[in-house]
Structure formats: C-alpha cells, structure tokens
C-alpha positions in Angstrom: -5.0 0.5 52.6 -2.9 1.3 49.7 -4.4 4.5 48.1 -2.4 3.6 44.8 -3.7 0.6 44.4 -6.7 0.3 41.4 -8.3 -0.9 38.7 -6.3 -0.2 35.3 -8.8 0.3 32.7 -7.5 -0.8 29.0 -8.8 -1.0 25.5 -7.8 -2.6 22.4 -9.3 -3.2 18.7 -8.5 -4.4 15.5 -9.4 -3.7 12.2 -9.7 -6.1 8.9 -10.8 -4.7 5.4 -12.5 -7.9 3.8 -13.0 -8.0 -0.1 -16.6 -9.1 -0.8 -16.0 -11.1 -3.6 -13.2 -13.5 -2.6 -13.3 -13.0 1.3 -10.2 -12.3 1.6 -8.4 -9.7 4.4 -6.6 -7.1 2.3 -5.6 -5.2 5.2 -5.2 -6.4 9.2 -4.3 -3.7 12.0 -3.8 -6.2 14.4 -4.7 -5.8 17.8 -4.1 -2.3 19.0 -3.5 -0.4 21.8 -6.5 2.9 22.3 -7.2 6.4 24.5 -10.4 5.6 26.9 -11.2 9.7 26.8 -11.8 11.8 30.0 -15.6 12.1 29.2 -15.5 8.2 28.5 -14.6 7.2 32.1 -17.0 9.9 33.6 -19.7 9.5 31.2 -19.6 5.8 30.9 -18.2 4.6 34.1 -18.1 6.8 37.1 -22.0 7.4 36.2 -22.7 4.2 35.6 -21.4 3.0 38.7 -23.3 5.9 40.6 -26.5 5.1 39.0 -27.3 8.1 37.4 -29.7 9.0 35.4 -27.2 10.3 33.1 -24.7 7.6 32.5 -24.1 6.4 29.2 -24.0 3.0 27.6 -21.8 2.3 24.4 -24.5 1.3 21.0 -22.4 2.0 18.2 -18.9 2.1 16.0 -17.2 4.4 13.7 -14.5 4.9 11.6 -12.5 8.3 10.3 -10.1 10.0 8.6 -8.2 11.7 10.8 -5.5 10.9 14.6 -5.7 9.8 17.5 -8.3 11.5 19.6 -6.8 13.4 22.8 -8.3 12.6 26.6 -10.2 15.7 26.7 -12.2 14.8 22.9 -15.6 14.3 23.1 -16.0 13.0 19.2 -13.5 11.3 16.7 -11.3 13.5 14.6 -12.2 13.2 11.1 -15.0 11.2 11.7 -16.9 9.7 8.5 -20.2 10.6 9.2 -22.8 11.9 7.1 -25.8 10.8 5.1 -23.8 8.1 3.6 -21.0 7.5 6.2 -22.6 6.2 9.3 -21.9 4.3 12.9 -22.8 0.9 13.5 -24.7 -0.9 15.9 -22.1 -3.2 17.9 -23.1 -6.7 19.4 -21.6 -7.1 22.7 -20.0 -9.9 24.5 -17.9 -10.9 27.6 -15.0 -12.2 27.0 -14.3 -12.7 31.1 -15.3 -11.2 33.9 -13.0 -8.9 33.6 -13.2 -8.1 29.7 -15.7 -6.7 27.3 -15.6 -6.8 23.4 -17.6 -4.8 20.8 -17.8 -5.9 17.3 -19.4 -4.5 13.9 -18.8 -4.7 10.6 -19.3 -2.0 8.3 -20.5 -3.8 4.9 -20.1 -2.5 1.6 -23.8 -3.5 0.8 -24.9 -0.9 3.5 -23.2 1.6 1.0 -20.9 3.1 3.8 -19.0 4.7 1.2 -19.4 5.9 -2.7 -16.1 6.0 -3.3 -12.3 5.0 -1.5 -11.4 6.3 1.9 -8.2 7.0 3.8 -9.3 5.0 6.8 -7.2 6.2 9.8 -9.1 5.9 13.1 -11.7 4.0 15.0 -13.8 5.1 18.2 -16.7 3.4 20.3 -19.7 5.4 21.2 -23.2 5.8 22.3 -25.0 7.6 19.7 -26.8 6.7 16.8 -26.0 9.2 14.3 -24.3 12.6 15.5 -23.4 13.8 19.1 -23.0 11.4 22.2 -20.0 11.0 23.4 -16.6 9.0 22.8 -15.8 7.0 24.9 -12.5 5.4 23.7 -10.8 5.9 20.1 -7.4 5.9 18.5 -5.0 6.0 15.0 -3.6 3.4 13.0 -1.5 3.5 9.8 -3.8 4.7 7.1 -5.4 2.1 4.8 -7.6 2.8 1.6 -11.3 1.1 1.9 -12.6 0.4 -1.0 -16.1 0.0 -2.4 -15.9 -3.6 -2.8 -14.3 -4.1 0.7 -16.4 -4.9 4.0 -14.5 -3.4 7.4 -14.9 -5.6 10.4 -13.9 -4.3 13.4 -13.6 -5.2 17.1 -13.0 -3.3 20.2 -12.1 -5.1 23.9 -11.8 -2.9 27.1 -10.6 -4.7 29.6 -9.9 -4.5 33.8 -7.2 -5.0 35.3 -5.9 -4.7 39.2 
C-alpha cells in the first residue's frame, strides 16, 4: 500500500452581484479556488466519518469584508454579521458522487445591508447566527454591494483521488 496515496479534498465558489431591477450581473468572480480550514476537515469530516456526536454539518453562507482566512481560523475575517448582516441558509445538492455544491443568495429585500459594502470574502458554515465553525472560506478582489443588488453565491467542494 502506498501510504501517499489519498483523497485530495477541494473547494471552489463563485460570486455574482445581481441588480434587482434589470437582472443584470454587475459583478462575476468566477469560479474560485478556497482554504478548507484545519477545524473544517476535523470538525466536518474526520467527525463525521467517525460518527460522533460532535461532528458538524454545513447550514449556512456568509460574506465579509476582510482576507483570506488562514488554516488554523475558526470564523471569517471581517465577517458581516450583525443584526442586519446575516448568514444564509444554503440548499444543497450533488453534483457527482464525488462533488457537493452549496448555494444562497443573499437578497436585497431580506435588507442584508443599509448601505454599500466592500465585499471581499466568502465562507461556508454551520451556524445560524454567531459561533460554529468555518469550514472553508477565501478572498476575492473587492467589489461594492449595493442596496439595490442581490448576491448569489455558490460553493462546490469536491473529492478527488
């Protein structure tokens, strides 16, 4: 057996700012490469796959202000999050068996924000409003969100041998 052998463990997402009005994508990060944190393989994976009791599932996205989260972050930098920022729920889907993807879209009628924001990273979680713990994350050229605008966003991890 080759001990260096595995499973490489990847994730991607991409952002589009919609304007409500017209529909139209004002802004499109493409798909993008992200960090899948230290705490997101344990928490999420190696717990899961143990069965325990303490394992965690990922419910919800968010969006920030501030870089890239390092392996050893447990929450996204600059995250926008507060009584009028908050995560979303994600709907999940398979895209193979060897592929997940988690989508949400942030609508400007859901008042996500009173006023423009500098939006400059994305993460995937499992908590609903503060706390839990990141499982993957990353920065992407900053990009003002307006009022007017609607953010959908998508995130794919995916396995790999």
């Amino acid at each position: 057996m080759d001990v260096t052998e595995g499973i490489r463990i990847r994730g991607f997402f991409r952002l589009r700012l919609v304007e409500d009005a017209t529909g139209r994508v004002c802004g499109d990060t493409g798909w993008r490469h992200n960090n899948v944190t230290d705490e997101g393989l344990d928490d999420y994976l190696t717990r899961l796959l143990s069965a325990s009791a303490s394992s965690k599932q990922i419910s919800r996205m968010m969006l920030g202000t501030g870089g890239a989260p390092a392996d050893s972050d447990t929450t996204l930098p600059g995250e926008l999050n507060t009584a009028t920022y908050t995560r979303t729920t994600v709907t999940v889907s398979l895209v193979a068996s060897s592929a997940v993807e988690f989508q949400a879209t942030f609508n400007s009628s859901s008042s996500h924000i009173t006023a423009s924001v500098a939006l400059s990273n994305i993460g995937i979680i499992n908590d609903t409003t503060s706390g839990g713990s990141l499982f993957a994350g990353n920065a992407f050229t900053s990009s003002a969100w307006n009022t007017n605008q609607s953010v959908q966003a998508s995130y794919r991890i995916t396995f790999a041998g």
